[in-house]
C-alpha positions as CSV (number, residue, x, y, z in Angstrom):
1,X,0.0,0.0,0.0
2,X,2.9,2.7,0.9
3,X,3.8,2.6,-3.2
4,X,0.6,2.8,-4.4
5,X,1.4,6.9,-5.1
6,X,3.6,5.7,-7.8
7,X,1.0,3.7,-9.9
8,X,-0.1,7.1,-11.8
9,X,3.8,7.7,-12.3
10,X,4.0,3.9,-14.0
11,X,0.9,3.8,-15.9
12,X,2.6,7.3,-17.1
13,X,5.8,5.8,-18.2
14,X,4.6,2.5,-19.4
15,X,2.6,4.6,-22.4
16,X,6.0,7.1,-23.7
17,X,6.9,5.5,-27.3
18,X,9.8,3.6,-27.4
19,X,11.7,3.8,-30.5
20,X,12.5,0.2,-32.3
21,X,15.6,-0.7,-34.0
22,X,15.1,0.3,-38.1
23,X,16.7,-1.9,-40.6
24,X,18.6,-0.5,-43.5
25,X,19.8,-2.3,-46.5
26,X,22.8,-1.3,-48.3
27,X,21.9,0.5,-51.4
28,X,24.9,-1.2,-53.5
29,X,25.3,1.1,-56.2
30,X,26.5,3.6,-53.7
31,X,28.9,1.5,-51.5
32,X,31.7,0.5,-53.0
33,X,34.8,-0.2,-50.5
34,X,38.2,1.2,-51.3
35,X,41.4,0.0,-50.4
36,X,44.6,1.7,-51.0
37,X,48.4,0.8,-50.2
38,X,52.0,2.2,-50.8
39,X,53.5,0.2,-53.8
40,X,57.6,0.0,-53.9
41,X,57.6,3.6,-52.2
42,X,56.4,5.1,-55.5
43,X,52.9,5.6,-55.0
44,X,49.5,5.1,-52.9
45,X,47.2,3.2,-54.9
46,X,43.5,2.1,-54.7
47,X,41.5,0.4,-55.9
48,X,37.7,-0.8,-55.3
49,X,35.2,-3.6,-54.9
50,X,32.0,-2.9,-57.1
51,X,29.8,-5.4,-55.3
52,X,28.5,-5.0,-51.6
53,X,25.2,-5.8,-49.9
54,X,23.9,-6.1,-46.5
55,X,22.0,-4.5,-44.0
56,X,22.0,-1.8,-41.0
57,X,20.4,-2.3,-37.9
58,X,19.9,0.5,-36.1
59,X,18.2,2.2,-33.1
60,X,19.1,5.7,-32.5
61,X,17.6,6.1,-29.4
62,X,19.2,3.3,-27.7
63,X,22.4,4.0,-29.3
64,X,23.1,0.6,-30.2
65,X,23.0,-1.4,-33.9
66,X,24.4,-4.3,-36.0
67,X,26.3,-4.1,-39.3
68,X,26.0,-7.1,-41.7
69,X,28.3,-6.4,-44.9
70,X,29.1,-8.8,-47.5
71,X,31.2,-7.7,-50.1
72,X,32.2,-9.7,-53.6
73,X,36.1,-10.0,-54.1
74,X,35.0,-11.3,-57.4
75,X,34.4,-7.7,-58.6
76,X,37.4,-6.5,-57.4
77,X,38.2,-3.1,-59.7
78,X,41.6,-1.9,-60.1
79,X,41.0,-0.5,-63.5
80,X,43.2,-2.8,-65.5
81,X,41.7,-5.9,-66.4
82,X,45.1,-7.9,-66.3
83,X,45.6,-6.7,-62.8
84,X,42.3,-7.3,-61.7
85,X,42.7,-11.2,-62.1
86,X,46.6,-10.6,-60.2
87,X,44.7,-9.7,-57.4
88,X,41.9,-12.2,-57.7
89,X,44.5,-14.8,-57.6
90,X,45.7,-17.2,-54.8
91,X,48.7,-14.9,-53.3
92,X,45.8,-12.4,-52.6
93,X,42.3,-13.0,-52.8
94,X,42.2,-16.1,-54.2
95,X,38.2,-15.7,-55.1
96,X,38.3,-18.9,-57.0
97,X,38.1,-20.7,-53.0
98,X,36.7,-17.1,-51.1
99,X,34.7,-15.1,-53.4
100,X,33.5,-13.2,-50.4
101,X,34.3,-11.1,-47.4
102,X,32.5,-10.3,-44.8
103,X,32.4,-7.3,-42.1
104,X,30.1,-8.3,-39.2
105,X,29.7,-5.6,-35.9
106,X,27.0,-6.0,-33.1
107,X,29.1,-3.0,-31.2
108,X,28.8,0.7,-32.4
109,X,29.9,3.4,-30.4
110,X,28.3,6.8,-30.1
111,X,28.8,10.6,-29.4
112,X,25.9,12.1,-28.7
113,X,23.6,11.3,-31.8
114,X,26.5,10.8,-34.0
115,X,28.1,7.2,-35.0
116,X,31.4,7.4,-34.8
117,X,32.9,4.0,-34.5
118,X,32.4,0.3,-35.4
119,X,34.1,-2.8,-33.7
120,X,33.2,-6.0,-35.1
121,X,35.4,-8.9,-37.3
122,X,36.2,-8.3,-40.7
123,X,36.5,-12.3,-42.8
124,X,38.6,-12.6,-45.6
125,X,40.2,-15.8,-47.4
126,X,38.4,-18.1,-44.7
127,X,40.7,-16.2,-41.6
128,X,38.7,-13.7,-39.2
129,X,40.0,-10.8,-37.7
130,X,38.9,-8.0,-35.1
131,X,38.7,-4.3,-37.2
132,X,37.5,-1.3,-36.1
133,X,35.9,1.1,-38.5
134,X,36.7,5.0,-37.6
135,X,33.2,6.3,-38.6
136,X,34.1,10.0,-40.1
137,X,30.7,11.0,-40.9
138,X,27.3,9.8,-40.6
139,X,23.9,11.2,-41.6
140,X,20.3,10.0,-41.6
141,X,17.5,11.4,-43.4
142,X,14.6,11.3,-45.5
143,X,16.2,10.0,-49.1
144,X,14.8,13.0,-51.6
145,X,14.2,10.1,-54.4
146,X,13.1,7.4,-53.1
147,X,10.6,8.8,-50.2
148,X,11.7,6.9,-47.8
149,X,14.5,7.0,-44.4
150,X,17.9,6.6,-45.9
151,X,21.8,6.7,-43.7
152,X,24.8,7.1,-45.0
153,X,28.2,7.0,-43.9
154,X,31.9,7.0,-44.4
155,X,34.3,4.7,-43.0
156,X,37.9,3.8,-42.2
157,X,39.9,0.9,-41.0
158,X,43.6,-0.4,-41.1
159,X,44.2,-4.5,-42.1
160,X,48.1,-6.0,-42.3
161,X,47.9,-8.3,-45.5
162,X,50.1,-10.6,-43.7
163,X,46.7,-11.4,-40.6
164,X,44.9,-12.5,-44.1
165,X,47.7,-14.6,-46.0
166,X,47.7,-11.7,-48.7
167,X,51.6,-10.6,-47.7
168,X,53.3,-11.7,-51.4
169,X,55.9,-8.7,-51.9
170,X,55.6,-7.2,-48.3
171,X,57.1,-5.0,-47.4
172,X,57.9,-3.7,-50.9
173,X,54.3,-3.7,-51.2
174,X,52.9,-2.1,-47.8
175,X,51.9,-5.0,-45.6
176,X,48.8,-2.2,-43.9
177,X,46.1,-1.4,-46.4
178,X,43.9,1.1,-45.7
179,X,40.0,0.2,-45.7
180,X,37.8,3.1,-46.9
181,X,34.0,2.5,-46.9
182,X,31.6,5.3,-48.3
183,X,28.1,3.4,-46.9
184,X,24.7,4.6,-48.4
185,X,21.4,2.1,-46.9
186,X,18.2,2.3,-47.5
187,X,15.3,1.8,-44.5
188,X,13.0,-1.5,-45.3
């Protein structure tokens, strides 16, 4: 009986909305991973992968989320054709046995109501490894073409090629490659 003066207070609280994670899917056409490294000392070069889907769980006010990303090493785009198939072979990729890589994340880290990092494992050639994604923008909004709730972001991470069995003509070739990830997702 001596709580009874809170049931008003509970009923109260038991009615305020409570905002439910939203899932996003990756709008493909405008997420394409980049990857860059120093070759021989003469030059950063980069290069990109030109097929990525997966989804975006978010809920903004809980500040918490998922990150499901699968990306295609098949389409691999260095802009030469030759190179293209160098790099899809087995002292790199090798997308004949792992035509895929993956970037899973249950653990996103706020500021406020901005994203601004991403711990989860990143799986290439069959090996998995922890990566953290440096979030250096991040924006939701109503998309103006397609009418409907749209993020976007851009991301960064650093991988040794050596974790992935990639590390053929390191450390001529840089053994760290820099992961760049402009992210575009669409709400269901």
């Amino acid at each position: 009986m001596k709580y009874l003066h809170l049931l008003p207070l509970l009923a109260t609280l038991s009615t305020i909305a409570v905002a439910a994670p939203e899932t996003y899917v990756i709008d493909g056409k405008h997420t394409l991973p980049r990857f860059s490294y120093n070759h021989f000392g003469y030059s950063q070069q980069e290069s990109r992968f030109n097929k990525t889907t997966g989804k975006i769980i978010l809920d903004s006010q809980a500040k918490t989320g998922s990150v499901d990303v699968t990306v295609d090493t098949t389409s691999v785009d260095t802009g030469y054709p030759l190179f293209n198939e160098h790099i899809q072979g087995v002292d790199f990729l090798d997308t004949a046995k792992f035509p895929i890589m993956t970037f899973s994340s249950n653990k996103l880290k706020f500021e406020g109501d901005h994203l601004i990092e991403v711990e989860g494992t990143l799986t290439l050639k069959g090996i998995s490894k922890p990566l953290i994604l440096t979030v250096t923008s991040f924006h939701c909004m109503p998309h103006p073409m397609l009418k409907k709730d749209a993020c976007g972001a851009n991301a960064t991470g650093v991988i040794k090629r050596t974790d992935f069995n990639m590390g053929k003509y390191a450390p001529n070739v840089s053994d760290e490659v820099t992961l760049t990830i402009p992210v575009e997702a669409v709400k269901e």
